[in-house]
C-alpha positions as CSV (number, residue, x, y, z in Angstrom):
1,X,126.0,-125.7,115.9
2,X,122.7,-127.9,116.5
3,X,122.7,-131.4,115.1
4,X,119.2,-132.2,113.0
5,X,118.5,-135.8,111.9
6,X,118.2,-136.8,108.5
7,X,114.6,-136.3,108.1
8,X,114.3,-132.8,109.4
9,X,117.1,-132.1,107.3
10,X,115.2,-133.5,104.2
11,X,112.0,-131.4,105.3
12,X,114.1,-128.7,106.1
13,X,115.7,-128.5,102.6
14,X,112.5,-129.4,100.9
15,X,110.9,-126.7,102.4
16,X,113.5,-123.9,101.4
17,X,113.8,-125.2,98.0
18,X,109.9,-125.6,97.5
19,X,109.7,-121.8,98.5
20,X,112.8,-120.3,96.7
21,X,112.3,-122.1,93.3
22,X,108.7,-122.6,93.3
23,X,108.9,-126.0,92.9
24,X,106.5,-128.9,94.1
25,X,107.2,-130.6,97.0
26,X,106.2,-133.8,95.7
27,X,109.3,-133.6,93.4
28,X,111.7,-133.0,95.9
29,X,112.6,-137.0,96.3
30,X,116.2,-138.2,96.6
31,X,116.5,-139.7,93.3
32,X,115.4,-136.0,91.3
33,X,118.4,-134.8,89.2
34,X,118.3,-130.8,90.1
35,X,119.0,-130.1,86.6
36,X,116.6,-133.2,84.5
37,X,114.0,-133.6,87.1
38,X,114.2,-129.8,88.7
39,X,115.0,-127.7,85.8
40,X,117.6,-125.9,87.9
41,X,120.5,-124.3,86.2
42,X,124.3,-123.5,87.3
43,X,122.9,-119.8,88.1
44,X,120.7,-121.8,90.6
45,X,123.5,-123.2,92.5
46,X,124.5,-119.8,93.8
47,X,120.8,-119.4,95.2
48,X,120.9,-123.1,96.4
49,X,123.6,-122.7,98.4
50,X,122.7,-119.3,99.9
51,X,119.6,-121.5,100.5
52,X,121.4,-123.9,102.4
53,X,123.7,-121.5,104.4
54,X,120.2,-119.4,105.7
55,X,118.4,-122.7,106.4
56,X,121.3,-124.0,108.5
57,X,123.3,-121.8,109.3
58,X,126.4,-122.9,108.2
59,X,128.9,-122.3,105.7
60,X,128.9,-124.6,102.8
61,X,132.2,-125.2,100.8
62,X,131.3,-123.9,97.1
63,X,133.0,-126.7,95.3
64,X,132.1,-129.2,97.0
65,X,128.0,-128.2,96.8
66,X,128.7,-127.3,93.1
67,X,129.5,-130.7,92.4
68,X,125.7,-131.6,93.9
69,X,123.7,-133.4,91.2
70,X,120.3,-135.1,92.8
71,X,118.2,-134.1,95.9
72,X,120.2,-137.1,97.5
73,X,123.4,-135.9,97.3
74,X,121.9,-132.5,98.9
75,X,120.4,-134.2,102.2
76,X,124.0,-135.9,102.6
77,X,125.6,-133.0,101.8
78,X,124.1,-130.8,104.6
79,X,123.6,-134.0,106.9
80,X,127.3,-134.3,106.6
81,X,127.6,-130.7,107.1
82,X,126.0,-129.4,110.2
83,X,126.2,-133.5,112.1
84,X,130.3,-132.8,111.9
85,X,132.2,-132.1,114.7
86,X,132.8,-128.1,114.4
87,X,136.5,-128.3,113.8
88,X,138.1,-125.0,115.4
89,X,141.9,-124.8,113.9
90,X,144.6,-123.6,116.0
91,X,145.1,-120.3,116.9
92,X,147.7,-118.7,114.6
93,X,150.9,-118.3,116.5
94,X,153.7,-115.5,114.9
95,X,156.7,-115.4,116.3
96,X,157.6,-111.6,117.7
97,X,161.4,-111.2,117.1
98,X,163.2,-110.1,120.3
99,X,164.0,-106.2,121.0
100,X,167.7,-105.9,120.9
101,X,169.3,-104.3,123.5
């Protein structure tokens, strides 16, 4: 997973927001509440994070981006999200019982 500093992931997510809700760019600041400032509604989130996912390829946990309330919390959100070390959990191990005989 590429890393992406904090500024391209700003542009990045102003840019896919500007084109999938037809907003202005110039609104798209840190401190715009998505649902006061935006107009967005909780039907949005689903396309917001689908949004975020295509941009960065990554999988975003829905309630933790659910729980997103300002452009802010968005650019740490995904800066959090793809800058993370990939963590890779162990392979599953099942014990196979013995054959008798």
């Amino acid at each position: 997973m590429a890393t992406h500093s904090i500024d391209d992931i700003t542009r990045m997510i102003n840019s896919a927001l500007a084109k999938e809700f037809e907003l202005d760019p110039a609104r798209l600041v840190p401190e715009a509440d998505l649902m006061k400032d935006l107009e967005l509604d909780s039907l949005d989130s689903v396309d917001l994070i689908a949004a975020m996912e295509k941009t960065f390829k990554v999988k975003c946990p829905e309630k933790e981006a659910r729980a997103l309330r300002t452009m802010g919390d968005i650019y740490a959100f995904v800066d959090r999200l793809v800058n993370r070390p990939q963590e890779v959990p162990p392979p599953l191990q099942v014990p196979v019982p013995a054959k008798a005989g």
